[in-house]
Backbone bond lengths (Angstrom), bond angles and torsions (degrees), N, CA, C in turn:
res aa  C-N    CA-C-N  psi(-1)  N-CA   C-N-CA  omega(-1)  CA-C   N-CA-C  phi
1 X - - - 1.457 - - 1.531 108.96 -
2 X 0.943 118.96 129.58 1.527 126.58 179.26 1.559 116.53 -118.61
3 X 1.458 131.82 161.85 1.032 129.31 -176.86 1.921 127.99 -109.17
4 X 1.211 112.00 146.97 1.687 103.47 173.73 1.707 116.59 -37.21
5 X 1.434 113.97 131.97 1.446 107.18 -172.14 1.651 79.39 -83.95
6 X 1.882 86.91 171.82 1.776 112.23 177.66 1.689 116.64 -94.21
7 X 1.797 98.41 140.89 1.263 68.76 -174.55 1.775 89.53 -141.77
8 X 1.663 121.02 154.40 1.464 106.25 -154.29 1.913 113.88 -58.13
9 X 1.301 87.83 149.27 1.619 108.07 -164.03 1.197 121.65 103.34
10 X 1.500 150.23 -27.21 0.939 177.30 -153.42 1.733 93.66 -71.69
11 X 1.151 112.36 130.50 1.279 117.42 179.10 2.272 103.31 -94.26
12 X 1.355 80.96 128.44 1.851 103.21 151.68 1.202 135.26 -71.87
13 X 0.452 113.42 159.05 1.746 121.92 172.77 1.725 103.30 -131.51
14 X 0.888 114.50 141.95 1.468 127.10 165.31 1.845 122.19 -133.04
15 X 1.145 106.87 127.09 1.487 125.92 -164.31 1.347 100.44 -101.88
16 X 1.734 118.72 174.45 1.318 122.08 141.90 1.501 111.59 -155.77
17 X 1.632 103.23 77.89 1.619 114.28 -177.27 1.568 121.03 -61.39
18 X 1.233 90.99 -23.36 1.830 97.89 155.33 0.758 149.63 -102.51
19 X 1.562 134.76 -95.47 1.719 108.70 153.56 1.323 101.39 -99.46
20 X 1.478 112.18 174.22 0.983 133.67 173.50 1.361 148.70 -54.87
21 X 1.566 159.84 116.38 0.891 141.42 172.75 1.704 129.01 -41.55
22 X 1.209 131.93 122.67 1.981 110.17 170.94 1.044 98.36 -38.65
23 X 1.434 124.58 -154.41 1.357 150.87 170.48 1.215 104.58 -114.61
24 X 1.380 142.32 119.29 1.674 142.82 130.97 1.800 70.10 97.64
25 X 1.277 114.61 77.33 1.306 131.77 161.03 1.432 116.32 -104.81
26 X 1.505 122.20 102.58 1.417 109.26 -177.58 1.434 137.25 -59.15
27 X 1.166 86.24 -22.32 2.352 101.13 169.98 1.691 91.85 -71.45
28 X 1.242 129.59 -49.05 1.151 123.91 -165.65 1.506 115.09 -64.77
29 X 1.503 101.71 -61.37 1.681 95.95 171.62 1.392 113.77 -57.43
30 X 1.432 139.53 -11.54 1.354 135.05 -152.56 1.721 94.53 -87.91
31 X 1.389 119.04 -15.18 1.500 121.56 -152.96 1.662 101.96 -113.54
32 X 1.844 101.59 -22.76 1.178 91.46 165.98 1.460 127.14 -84.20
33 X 1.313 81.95 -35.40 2.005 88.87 -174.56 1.806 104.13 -69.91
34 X 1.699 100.94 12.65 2.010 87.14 174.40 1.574 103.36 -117.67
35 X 1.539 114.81 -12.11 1.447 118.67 145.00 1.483 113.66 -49.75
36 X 1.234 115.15 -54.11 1.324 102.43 178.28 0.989 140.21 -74.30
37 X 1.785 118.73 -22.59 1.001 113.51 175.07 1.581 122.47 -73.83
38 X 1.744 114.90 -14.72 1.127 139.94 163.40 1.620 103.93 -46.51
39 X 1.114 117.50 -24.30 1.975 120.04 169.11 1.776 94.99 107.51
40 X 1.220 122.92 4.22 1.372 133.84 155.84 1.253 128.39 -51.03
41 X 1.355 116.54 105.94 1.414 94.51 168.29 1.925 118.72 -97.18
42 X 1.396 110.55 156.96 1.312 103.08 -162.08 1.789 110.68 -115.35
43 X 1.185 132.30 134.82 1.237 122.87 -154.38 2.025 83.71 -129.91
44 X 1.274 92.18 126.78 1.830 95.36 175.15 1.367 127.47 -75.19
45 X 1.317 155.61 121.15 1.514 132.90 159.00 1.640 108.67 -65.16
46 X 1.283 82.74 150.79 1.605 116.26 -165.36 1.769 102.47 -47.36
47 X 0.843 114.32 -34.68 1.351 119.75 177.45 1.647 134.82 -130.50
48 X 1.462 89.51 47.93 1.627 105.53 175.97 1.414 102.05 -75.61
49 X 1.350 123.10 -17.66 1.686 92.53 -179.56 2.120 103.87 -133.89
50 X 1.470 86.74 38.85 1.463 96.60 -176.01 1.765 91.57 -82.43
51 X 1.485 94.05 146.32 1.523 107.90 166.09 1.420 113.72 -151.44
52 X 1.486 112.05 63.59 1.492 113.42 -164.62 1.381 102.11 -84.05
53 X 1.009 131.83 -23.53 2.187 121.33 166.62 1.431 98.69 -78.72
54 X 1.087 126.22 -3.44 1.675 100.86 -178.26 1.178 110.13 78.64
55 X 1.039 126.92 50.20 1.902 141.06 161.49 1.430 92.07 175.50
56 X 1.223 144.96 -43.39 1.592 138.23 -156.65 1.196 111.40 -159.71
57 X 1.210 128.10 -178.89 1.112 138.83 170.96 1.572 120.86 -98.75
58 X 1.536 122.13 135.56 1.382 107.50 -171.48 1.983 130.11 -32.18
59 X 1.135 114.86 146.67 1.357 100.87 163.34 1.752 131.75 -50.39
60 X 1.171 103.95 -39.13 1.890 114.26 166.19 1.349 107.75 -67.19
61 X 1.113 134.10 -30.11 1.387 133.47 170.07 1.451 118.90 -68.52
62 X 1.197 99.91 -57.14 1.600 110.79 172.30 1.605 119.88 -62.34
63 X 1.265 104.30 -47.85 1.419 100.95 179.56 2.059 98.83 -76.38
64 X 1.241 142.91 -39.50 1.190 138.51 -169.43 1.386 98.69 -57.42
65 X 1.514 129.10 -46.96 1.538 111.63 175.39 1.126 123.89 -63.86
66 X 1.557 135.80 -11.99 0.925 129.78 -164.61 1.912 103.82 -99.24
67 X 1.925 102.37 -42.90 1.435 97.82 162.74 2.069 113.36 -53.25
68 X 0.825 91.42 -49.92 1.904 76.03 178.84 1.056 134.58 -63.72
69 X 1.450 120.70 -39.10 1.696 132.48 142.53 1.507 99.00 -14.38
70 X 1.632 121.09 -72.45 1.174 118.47 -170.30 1.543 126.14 -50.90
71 X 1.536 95.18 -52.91 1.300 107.50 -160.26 1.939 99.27 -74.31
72 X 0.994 114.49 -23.73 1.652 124.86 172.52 1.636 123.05 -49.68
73 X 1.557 120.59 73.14 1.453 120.74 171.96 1.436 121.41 -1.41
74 X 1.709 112.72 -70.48 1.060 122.96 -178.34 1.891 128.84 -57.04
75 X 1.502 97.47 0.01 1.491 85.81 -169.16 1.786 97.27 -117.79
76 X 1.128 108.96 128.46 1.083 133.64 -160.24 2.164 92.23 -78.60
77 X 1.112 115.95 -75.69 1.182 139.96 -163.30 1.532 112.96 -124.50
78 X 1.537 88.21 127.56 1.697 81.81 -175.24 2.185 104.91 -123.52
79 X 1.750 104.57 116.78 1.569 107.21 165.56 0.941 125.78 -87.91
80 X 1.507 130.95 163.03 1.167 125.20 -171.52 1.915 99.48 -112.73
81 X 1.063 127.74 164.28 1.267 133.62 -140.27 2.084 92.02 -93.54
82 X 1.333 104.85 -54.12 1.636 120.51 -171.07 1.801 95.95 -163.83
83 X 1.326 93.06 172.80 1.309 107.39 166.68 1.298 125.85 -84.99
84 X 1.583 127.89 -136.49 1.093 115.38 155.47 1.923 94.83 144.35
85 X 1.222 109.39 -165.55 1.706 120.81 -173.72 1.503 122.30 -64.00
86 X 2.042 106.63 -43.35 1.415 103.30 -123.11 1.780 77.81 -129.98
87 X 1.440 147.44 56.06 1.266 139.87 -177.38 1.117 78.37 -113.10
88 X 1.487 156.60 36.57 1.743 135.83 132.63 1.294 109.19 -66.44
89 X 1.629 104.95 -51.36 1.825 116.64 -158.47 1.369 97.02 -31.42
90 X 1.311 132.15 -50.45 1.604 157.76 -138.60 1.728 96.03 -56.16
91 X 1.832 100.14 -54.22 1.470 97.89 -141.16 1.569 117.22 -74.05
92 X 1.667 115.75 10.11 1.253 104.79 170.11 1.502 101.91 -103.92
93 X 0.905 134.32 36.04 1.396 150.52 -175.28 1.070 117.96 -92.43
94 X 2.015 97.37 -67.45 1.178 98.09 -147.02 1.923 111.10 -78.69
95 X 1.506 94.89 -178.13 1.961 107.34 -161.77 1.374 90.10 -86.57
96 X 1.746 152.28 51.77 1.290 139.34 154.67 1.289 105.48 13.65
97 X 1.538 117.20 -86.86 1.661 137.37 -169.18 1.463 92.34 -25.33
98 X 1.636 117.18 -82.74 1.111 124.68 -149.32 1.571 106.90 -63.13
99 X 1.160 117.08 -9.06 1.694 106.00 -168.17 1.493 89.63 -115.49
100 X 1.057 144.28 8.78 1.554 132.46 155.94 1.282 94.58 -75.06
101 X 1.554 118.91 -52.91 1.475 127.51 -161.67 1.383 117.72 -50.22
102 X 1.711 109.28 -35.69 1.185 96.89 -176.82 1.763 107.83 -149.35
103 X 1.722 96.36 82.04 1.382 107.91 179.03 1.572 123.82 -54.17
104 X 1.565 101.79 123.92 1.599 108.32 -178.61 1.521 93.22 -147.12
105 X 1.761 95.66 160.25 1.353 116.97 -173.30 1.437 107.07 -52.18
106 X 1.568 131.84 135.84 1.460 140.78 176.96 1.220 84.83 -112.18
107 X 1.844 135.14 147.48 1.142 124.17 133.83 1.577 106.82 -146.92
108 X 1.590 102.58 142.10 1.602 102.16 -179.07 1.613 86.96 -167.84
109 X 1.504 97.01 -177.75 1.666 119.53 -167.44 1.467 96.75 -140.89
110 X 1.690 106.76 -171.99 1.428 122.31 -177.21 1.447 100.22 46.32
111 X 1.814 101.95 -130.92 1.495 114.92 -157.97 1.409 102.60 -91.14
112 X 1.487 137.64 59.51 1.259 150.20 -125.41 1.478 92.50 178.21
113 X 1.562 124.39 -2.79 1.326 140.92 -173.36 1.325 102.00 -104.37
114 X 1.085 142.66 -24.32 1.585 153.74 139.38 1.334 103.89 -28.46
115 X 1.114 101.46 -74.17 1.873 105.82 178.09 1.427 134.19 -42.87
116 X 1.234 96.62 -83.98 1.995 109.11 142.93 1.035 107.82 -8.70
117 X 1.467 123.32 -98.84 1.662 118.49 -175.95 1.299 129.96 -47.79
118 X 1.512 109.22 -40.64 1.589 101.82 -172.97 1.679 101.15 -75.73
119 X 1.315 118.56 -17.46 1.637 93.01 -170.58 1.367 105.90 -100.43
120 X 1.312 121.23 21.89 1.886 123.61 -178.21 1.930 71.77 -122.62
121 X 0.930 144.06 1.84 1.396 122.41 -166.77 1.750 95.28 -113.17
122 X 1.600 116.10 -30.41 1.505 115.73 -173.50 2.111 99.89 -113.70
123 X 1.158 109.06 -12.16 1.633 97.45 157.14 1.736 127.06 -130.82
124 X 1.471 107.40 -15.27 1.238 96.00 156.84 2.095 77.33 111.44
125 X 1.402 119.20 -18.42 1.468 95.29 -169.65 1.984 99.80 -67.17
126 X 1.247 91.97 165.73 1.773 126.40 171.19 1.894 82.98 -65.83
127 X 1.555 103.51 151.06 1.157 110.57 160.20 1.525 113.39 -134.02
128 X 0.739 123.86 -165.29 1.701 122.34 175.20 1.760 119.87 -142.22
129 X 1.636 132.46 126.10 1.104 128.09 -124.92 1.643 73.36 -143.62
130 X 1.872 135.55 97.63 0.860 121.28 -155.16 1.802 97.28 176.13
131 X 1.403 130.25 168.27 1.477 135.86 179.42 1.211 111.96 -38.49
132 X 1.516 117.94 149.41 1.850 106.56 171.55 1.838 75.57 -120.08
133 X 1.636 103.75 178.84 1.238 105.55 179.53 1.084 133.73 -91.71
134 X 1.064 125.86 17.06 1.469 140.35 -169.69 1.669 104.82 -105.50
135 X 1.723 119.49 -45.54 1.768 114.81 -176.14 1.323 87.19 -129.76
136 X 1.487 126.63 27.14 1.475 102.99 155.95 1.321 116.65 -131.77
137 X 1.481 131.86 -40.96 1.232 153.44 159.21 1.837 105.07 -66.74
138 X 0.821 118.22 -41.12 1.568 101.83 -175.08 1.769 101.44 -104.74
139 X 1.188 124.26 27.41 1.522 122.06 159.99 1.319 102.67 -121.29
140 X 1.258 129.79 75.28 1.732 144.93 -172.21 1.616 91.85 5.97
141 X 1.867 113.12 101.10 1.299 97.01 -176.80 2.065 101.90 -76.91
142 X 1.330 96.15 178.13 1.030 108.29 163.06 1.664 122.03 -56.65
143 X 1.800 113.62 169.14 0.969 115.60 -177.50 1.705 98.74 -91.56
144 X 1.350 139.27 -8.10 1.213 153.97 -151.25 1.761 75.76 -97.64
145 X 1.528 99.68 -76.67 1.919 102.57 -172.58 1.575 105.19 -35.95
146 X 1.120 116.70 -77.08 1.491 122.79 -149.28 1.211 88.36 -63.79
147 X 1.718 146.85 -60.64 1.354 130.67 169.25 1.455 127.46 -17.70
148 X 1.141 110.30 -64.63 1.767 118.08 169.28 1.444 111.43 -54.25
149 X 1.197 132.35 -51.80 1.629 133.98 -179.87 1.527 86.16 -38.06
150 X 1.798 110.80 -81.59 1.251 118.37 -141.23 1.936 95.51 -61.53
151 X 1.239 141.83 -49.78 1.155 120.89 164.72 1.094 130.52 -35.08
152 X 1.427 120.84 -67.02 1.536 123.59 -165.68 1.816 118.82 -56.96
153 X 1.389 92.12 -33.09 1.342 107.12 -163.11 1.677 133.49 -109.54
154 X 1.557 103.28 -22.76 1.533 146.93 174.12 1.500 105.17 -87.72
155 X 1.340 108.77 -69.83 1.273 130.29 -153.47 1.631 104.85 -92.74
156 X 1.036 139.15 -20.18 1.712 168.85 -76.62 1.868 92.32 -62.79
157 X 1.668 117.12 65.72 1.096 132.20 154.13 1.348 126.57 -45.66
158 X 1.132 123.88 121.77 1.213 130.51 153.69 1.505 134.27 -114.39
159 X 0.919 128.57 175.88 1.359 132.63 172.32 2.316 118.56 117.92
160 X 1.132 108.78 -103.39 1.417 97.47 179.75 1.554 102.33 -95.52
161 X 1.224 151.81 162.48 1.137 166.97 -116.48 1.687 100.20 -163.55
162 X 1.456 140.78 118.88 0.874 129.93 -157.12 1.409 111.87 -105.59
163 X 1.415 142.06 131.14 1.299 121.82 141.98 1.004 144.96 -9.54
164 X 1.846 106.34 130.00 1.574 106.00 -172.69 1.853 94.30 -114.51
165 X 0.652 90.36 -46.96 2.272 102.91 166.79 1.437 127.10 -123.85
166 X 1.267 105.47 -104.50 1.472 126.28 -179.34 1.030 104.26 -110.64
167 X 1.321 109.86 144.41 1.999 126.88 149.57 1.315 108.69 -137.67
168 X 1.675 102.87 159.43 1.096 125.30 -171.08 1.399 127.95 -123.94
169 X 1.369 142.22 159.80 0.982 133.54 -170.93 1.614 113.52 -123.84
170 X 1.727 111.84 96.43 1.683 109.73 -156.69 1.420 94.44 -75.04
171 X 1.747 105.85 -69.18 1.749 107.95 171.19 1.324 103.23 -128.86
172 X 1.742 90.84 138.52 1.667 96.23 -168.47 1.355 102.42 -70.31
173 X 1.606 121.99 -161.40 1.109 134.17 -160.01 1.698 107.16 98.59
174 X 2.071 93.71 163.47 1.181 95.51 -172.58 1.295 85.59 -125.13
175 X 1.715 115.09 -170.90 1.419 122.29 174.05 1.577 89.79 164.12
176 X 1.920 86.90 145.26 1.660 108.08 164.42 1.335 122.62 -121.06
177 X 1.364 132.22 134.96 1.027 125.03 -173.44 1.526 106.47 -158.72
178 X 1.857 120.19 -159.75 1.591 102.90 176.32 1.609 93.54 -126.26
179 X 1.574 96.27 129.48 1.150 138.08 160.31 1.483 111.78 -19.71
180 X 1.704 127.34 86.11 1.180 147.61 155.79 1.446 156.54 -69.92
181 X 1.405 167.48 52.53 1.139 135.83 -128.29 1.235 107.94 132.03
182 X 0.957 153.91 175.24 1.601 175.32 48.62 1.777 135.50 -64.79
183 X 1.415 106.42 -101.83 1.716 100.05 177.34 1.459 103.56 -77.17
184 X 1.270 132.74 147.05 1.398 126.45 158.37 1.293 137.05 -48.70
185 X 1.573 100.54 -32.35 1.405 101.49 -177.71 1.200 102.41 -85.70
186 X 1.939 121.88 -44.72 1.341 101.00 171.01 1.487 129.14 -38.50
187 X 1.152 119.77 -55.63 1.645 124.01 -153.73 1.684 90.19 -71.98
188 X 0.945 151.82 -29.35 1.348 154.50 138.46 1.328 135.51 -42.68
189 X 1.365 107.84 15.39 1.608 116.00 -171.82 1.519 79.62 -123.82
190 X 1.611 132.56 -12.37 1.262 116.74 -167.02 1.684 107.82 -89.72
191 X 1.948 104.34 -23.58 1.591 103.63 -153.72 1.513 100.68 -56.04
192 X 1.188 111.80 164.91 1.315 136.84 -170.50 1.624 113.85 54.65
193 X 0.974 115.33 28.13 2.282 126.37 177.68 1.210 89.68 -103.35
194 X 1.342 104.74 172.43 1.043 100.07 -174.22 1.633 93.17 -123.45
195 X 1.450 123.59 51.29 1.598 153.89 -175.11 1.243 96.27 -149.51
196 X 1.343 132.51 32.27 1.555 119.97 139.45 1.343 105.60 -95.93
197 X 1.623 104.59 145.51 1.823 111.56 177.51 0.970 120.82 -66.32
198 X 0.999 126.51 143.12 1.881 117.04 -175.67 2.234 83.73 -86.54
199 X 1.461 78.45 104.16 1.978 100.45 156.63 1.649 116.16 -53.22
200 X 1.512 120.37 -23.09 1.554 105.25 -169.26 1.192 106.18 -47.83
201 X 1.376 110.44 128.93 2.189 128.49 151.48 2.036 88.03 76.27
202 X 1.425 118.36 18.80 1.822 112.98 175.89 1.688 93.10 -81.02
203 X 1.835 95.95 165.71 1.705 85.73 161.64 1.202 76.92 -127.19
204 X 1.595 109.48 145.79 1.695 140.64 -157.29 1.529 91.67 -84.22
205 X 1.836 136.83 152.00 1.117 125.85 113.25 1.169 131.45 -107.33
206 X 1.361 125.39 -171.37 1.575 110.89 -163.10 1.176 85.01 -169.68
207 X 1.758 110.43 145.17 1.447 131.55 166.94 1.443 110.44 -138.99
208 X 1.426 115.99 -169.86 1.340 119.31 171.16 1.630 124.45 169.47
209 X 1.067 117.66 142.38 1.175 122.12 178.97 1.850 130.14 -116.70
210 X 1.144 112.78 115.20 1.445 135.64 -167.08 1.703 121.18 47.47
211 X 1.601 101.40 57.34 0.637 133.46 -162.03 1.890 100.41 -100.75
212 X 1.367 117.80 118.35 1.291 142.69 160.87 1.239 136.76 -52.97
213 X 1.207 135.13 103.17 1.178 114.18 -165.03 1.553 137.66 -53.90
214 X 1.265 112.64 -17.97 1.394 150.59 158.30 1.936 93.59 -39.85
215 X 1.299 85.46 -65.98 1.623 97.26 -165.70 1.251 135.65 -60.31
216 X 1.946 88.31 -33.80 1.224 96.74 161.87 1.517 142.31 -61.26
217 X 1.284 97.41 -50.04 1.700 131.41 142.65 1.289 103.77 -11.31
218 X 1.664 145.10 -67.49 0.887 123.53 -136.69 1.684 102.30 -112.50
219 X 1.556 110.18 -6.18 1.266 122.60 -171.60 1.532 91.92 -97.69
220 X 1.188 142.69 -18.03 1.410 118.17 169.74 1.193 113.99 -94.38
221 X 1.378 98.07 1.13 2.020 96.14 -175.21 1.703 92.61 -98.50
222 X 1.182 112.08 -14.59 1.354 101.64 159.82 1.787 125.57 -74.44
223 X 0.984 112.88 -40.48 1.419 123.31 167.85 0.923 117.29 -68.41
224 X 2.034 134.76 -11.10 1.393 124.64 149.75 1.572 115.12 -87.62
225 X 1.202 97.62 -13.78 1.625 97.20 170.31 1.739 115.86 -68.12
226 X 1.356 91.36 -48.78 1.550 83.25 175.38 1.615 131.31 -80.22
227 X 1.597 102.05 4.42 1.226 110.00 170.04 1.723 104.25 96.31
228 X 1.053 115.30 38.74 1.392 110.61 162.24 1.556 132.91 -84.76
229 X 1.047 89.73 -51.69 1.741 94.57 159.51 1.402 127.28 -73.78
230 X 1.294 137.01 12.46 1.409 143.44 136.49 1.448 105.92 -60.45
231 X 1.248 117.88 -64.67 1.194 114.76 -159.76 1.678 116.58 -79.29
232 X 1.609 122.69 -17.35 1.742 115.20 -172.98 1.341 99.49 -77.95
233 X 1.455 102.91 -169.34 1.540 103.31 172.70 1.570 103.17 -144.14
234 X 1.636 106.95 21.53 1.319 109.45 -170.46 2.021 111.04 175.33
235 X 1.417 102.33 142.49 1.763 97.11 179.54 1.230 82.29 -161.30
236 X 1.783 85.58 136.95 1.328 138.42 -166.66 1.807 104.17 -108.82
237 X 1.366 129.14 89.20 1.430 126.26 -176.64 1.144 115.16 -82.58
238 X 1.614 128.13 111.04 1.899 107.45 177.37 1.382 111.48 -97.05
239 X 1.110 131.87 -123.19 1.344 139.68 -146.40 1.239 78.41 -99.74
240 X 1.339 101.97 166.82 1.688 137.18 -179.19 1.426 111.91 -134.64
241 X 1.347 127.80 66.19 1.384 109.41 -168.40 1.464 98.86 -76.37
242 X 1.760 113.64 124.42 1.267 117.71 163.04 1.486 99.20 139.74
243 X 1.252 105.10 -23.72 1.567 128.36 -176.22 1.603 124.70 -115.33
244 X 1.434 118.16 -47.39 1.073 122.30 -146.73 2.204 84.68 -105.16
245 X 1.583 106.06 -13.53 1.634 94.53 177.15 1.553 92.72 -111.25
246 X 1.260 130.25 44.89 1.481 126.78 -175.63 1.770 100.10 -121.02
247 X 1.279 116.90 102.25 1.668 133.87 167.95 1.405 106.81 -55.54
248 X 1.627 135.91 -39.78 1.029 132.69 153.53 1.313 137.39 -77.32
249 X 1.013 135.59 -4.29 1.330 138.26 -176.15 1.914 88.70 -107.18
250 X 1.649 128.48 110.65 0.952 122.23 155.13 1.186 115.93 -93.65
251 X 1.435 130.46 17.84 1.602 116.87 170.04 1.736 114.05 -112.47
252 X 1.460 119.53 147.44 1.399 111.97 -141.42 1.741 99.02 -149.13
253 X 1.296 104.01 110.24 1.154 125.65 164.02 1.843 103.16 6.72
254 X 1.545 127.79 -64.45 1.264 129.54 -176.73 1.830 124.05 -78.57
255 X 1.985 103.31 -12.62 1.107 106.60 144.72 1.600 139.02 -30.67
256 X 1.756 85.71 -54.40 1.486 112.19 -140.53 1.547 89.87 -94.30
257 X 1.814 139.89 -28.23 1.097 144.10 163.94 1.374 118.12 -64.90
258 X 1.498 114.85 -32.28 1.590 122.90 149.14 1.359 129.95 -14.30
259 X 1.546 87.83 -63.37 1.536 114.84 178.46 1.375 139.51 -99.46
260 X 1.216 81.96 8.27 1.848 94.62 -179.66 1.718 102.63 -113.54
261 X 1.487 100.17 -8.97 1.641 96.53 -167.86 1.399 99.89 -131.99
262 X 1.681 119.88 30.81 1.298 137.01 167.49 1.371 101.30 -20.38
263 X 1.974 96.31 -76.55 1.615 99.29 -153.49 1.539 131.03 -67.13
264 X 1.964 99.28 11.73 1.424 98.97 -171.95 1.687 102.79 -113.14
265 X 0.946 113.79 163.88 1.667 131.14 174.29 1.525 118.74 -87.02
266 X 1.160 119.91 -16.04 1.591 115.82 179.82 1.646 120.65 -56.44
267 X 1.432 109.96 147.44 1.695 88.51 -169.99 1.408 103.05 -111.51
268 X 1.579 105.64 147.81 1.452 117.06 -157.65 1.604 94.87 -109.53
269 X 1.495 111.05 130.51 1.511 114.47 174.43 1.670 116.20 -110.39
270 X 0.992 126.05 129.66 1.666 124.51 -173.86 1.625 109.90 -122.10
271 X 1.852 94.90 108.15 1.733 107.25 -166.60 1.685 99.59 -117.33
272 X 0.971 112.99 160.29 2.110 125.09 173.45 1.656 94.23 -101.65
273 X 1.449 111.25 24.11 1.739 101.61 175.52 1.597 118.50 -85.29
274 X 1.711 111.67 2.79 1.082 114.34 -172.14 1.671 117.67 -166.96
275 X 1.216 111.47 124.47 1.803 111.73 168.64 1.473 99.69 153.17
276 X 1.217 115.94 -158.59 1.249 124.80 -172.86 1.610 114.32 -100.04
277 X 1.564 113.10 140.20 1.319 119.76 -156.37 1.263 159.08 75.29
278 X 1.751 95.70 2.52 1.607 137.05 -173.45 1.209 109.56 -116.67
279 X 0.788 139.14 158.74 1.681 145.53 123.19 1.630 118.34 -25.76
280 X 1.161 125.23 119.62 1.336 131.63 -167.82 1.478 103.95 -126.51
281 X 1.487 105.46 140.73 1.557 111.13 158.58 1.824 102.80 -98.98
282 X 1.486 94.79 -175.10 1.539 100.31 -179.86 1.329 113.39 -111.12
283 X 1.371 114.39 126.17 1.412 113.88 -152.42 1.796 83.68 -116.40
284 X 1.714 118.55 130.97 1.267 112.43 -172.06 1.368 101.11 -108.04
285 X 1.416 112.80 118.40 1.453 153.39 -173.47 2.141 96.02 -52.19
286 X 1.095 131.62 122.38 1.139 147.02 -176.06 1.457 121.92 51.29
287 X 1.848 91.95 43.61 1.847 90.12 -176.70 1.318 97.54 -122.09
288 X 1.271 114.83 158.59 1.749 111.40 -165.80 1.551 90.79 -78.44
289 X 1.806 97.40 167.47 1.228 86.98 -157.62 1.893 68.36 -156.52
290 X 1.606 107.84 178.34 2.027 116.48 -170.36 1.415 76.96 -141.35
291 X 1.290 126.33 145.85 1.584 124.27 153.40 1.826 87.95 -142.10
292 X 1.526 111.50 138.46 0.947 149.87 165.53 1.742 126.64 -99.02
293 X 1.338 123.76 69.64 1.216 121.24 -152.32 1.628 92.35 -75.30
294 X 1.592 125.80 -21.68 1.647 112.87 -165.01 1.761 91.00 -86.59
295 X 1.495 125.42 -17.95 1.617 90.12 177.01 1.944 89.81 -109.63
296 X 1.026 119.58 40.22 1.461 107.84 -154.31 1.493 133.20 -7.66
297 X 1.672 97.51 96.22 1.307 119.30 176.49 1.412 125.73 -110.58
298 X 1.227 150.10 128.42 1.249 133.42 155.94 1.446 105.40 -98.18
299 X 1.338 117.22 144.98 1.560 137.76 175.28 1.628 118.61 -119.97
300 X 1.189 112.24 128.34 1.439 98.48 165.87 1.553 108.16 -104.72
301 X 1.229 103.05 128.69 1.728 112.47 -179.41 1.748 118.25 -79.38
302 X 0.931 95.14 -8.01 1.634 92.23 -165.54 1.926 114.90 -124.87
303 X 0.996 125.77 -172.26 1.545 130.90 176.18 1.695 99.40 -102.66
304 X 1.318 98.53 113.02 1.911 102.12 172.78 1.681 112.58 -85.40
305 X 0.958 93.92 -17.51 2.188 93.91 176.92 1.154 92.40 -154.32
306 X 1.155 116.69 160.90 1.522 140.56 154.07 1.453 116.18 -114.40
307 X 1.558 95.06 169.44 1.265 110.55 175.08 1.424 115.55 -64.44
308 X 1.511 102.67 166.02 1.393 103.26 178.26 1.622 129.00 -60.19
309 X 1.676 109.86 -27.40 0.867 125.19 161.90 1.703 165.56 -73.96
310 X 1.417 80.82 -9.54 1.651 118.85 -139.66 2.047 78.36 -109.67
């Protein structure tokens, strides 16, 4: 299931399933007023800057803005504000029914990867794996960022996925599959829910932030424990902020997947097209996708939104 692409004027929605925004936050307003100037108009949930426990806002709160976002005619596309700890509380919350019913653009990053997956994992919609407005839109994104938005999502482009820097080639090979994964820790707050995606024949991505090599280590040996790497046929590594801009630390998150996923053949590609602290394109969450790690390519094979009509 995929959603209506955006097109200027189109009203937003803005969430905050994790923590919260301050109030009269200047990064925050800086991201809205560039939605808007984008010809967006931006419509708030009721509790983007609620923090009634004192770190966040309840889970019924958080998840209720996000069911009405949905269920709301007028809102074309709904962002999420930042990431943050607590976007599990949400998932016994949220209105399933109503958000199959009425597929619209989701897009967020970090722990906003909870979301993404579980709702392409319990209705089947496309999600979108990409800036929220608070550390991506209101820190003058890039021309690479805002390029990809307006393709993927404006334009509803498909085909090769462009460079933002470098890529690498860990193990070659190619493979197609549908487009899985985001922060590590997010997609790992899901194992054992029953809102993890079933990975069979997906190709995984993965990001992360200040992340240890130690740490890393123990979070992919969790994801072969639970049988993840049986089942992909492909992983996509992005940025590492904490790792991948560290001159001293020569050991690297895609090292360490090297070696934990010896005994398998799938080929692993490592791009700066996505994670936290970079420039990001929008990578659409359960859409088939080709990655080519020997010419390093990513492709999207399929239509992530449609027209209004269509």
């Amino acid at each position: 299931m995929i959603a209506t692409k955006l097109n200027r004027g189109d009203r937003i929605g803005v969430v905050s399933p994790s923590d919260p925004v301050p109030p009269g936050d200047p990064q925050f307003d800086r991201g809205v007023r560039f939605l808007e100037d984008m010809g967006f108009r931006v419509v708030l949930g009721q509790h983007v800057f609620s923090n009634t426990w004192g770190y966040a806002a309840s889970p019924q709160d958080k998840a209720g803005d996000v069911n009405a976002m949905f269920a709301a005619p007028a809102i074309r596309a709904i962002l999420c504000s930042q990431g943050g700890d607590t976007a599990n509380a949400c998932l016994s919350h949220l209105d399933w029914e109503t958000i199959a019913q009425n597929p619209k653009v989701l897009l967020g990053i970090s722990d906003i990867t909870v979301l993404l997956n579980a709702i392409y994992a319990r209705t089947s919609l496309v999600t979108f794996h990409g800036d929220d407005v608070m550390w991506g839109f209101g820190r003058a994104p890039s021309s690479y960022t805002v390029r990809e938005f307006v393709s993927r999502l404006v334009d509803a482009e498909i085909g090769l996925i462009p460079t933002n820097g470098t890529r690498a080639t860990v193990r070659g090979g190619r493979a197609e599959g549908r487009l899985l994964g985001g922060n590590l820790n997010g997609l790992l707050k899901l194992a054992g829910t029953p809102y993890f995606p079933d990975l069979a024949g997906a190709i995984l991505f993965v990001e992360g932030i200040n992340l240890a090599p130690a740490e890393c280590d123990f979070k992919l040996h969790q994801l072969a424990q639970i049988g993840v790497f049986d089942r992909v046929r492909g992983v996509l590594v992005g940025y590492i902020d904490g790792l991948d801009n560290r001159a001293d630390e020569p050991i690297k998150l895609q090292d360490i997947l090297l070696r934990v996923t010896s005994e398998y053949e799938f080929p692993i590609l490592k791009v700066d097209d996505f994670g936290h602290n970079c420039p990001n394109t929008v990578l659409p969450v359960g859409a088939r996708v080709r990655i080519d790690a020997d010419r390093q390519e990513i492709e999207i094979l399929e239509a992530c939104v449609r027209s209004p009509h269509a």
